[in-house]
C-alpha positions in Angstrom: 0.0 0.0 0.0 1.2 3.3 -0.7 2.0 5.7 2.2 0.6 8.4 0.2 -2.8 8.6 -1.1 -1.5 12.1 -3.6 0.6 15.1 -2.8 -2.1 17.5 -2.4 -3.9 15.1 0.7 -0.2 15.6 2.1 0.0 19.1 2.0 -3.9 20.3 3.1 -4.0 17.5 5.8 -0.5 16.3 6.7 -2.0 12.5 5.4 0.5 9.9 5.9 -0.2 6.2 6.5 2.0 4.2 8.9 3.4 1.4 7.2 2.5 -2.1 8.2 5.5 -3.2 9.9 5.6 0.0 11.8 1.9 -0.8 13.3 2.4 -3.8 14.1 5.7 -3.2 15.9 4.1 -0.2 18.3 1.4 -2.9 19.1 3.7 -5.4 20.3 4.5 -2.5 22.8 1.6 -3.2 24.2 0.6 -6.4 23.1 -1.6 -7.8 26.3 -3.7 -5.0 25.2 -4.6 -5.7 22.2 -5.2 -9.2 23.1 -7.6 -8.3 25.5 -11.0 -8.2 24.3 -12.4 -5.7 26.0 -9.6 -2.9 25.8 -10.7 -0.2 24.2 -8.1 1.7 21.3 -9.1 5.4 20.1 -7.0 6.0 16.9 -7.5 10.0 16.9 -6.7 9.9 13.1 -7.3 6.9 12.1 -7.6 7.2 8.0 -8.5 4.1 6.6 -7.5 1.6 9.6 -4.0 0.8 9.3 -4.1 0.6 13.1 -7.4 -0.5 14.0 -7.8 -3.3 11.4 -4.9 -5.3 13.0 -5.9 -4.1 16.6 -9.3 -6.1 15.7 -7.7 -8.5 14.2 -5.7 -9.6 17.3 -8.7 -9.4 19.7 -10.5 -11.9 17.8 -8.0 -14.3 17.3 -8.3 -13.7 21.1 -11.9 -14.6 20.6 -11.1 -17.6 19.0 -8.8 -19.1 21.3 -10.9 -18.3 24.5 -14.3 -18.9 22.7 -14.2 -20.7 19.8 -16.1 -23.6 21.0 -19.2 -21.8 21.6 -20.9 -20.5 18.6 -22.9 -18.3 20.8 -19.9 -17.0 22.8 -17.8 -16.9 19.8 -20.0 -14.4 18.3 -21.0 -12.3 21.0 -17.4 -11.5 22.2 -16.8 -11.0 18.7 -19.1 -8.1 18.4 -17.7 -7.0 21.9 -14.2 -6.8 20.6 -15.6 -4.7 17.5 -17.6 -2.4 20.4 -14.2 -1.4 21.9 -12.2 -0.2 18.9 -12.6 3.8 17.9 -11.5 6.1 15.6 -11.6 9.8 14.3 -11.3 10.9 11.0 -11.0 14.2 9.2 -11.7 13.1 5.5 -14.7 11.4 4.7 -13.2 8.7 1.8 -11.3 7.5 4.6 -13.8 7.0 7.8 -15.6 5.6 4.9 -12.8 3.1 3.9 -12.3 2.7 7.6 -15.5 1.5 8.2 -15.7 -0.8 5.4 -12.6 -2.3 6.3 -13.2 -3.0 9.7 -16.6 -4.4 8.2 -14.7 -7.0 6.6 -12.5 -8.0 9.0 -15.4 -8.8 11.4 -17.6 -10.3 9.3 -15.2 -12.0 7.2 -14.4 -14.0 10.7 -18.0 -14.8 11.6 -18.8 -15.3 8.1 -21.7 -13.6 8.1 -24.4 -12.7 5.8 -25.6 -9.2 5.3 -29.1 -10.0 6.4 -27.6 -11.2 10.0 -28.0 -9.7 13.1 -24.7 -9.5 14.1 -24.2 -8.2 10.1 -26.5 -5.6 10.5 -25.6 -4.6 14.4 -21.9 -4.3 13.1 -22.9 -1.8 10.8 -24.4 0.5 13.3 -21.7 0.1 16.1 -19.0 1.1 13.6 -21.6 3.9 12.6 -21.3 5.3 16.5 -17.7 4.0 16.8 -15.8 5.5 13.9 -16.4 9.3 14.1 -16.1 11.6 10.7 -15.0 15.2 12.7 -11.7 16.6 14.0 -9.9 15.3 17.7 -8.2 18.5 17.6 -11.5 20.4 18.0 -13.6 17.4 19.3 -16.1 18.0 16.8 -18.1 16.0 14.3 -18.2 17.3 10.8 -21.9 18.4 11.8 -19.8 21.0 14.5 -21.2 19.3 17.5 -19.0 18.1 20.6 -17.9 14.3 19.5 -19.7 11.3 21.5 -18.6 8.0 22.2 -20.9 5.2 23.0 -18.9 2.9 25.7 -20.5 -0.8 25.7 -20.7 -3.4 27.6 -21.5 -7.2 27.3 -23.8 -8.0 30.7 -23.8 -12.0 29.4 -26.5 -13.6 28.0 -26.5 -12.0 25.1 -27.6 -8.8 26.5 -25.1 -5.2 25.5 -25.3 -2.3 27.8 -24.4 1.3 25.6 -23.6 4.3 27.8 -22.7 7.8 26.1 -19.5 9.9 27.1 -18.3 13.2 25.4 -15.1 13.0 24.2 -13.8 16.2 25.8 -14.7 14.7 29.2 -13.1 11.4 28.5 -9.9 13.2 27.9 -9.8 14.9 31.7 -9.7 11.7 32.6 -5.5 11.6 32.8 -5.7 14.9 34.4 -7.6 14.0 36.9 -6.0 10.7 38.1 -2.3 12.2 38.1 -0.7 11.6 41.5 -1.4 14.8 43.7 -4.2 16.1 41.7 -7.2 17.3 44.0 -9.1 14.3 42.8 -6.7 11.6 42.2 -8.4 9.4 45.3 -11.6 9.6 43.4 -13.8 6.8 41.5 -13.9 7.8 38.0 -17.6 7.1 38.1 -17.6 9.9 40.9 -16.5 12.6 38.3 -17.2 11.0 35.1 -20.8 10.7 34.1 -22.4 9.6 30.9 -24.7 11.9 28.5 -27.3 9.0 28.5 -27.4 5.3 29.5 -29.7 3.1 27.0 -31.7 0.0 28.5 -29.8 -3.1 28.3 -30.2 -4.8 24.4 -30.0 -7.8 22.3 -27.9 -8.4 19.0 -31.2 -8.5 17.3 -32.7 -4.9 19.0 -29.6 -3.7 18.0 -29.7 -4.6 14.7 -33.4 -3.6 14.2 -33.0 0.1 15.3 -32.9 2.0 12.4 -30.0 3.9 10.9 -30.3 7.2 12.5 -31.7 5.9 16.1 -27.7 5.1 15.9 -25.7 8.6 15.2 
């Protein structure tokens, strides 16, 4: 793959894409991370995936290993490990290649069909996940302040989706560093979500319609 996609993308937007071997040697710096399932990765510009795809890619060979004797399981961890990967993204072609990509890569292990659930719930969590707008100013392309939705697998099939602006979620480090006035407190005692969502299935997931999930 080229590490350019023209001159001109390079000079507006500074767009450069990390080679392959370069990826995959920063996540071997942390690579207990990205073979936990549930760790979530926020790629702040993350043009077409180049670090996401293989971050996903490791958690569900995680998956397999830990799950792959349970169809059910299998699939619902699956989907969890899709839930905790983010990105944001400047230029639409590439949170649209982004999104397509990561697509692949999940239901290319699941094998699914496009009329699935988990098919059709993938599609709206990398809707909510993978954010079109600008980290630097925390904004979606629409100019409003950037949400995340955090989820949450409560077993039995059954996701939990809590919403967190993203200029909260970034106090966080600020207000856990050693000596800071509120370094001895809960995050849940200073962090609070925008909205908490009733607990839901694969299939209510997939069934809500396209803009229930922006």
């Amino acid at each position: 793959m080229s590490l350019v996609k023209s001159k001109q993308r390079v000079a507006d937007h500074g767009e450069v894409f990390t080679p392959a071997w370069m990826v995959g040697a920063m996540l071997d710096l942390v690579k207990g991370e990205t073979e936990r399932i549930d760790s979530r990765f926020l790629e702040p510009a993350c043009g077409s995936g180049n670090f996401l795809v293989p971050v996903l890619q490791r958690k569900l060979a995680a998956v397999e290993i830990r799950y792959g004797q349970s169809d059910f399981e299998r699939r619902h961890y699956a989907l969890l490990a899709l839930m905790c990967v983010y990105g944001i993204e400047l230029l639409p072609d590439n949170i649209a290649e982004c999104r397509a990509n990561l697509l692949e890569v999940f239901t290319g292990y699941l094998r699914l069909d496009p009329a699935d659930d988990f098919h059709r719930a993938s599609v709206r969590v990398l809707a909510l996940n993978l954010i079109h707008g600008d980290a630097l100013t925390m904004r979606g392309w629409d100019g409003l302040p950037i949400t995340f939705a955090e989820w949450a697998y409560l077993w039995k099939g059954r996701f939990q989706r809590r919403d967190f602006r993203l200029e909260s979620l970034t106090q966080s480090s600020a207000f856990s560093a050693e000596g800071s006035l509120f370094a001895q407190l809960g995050k849940h005692e200073i962090f609070t979500p925008t909205r908490t969502y009733p607990p839901m299935t694969v299939g209510e997931l997939a069934a809500l319609p396209q803009e229930a999930t922006l």
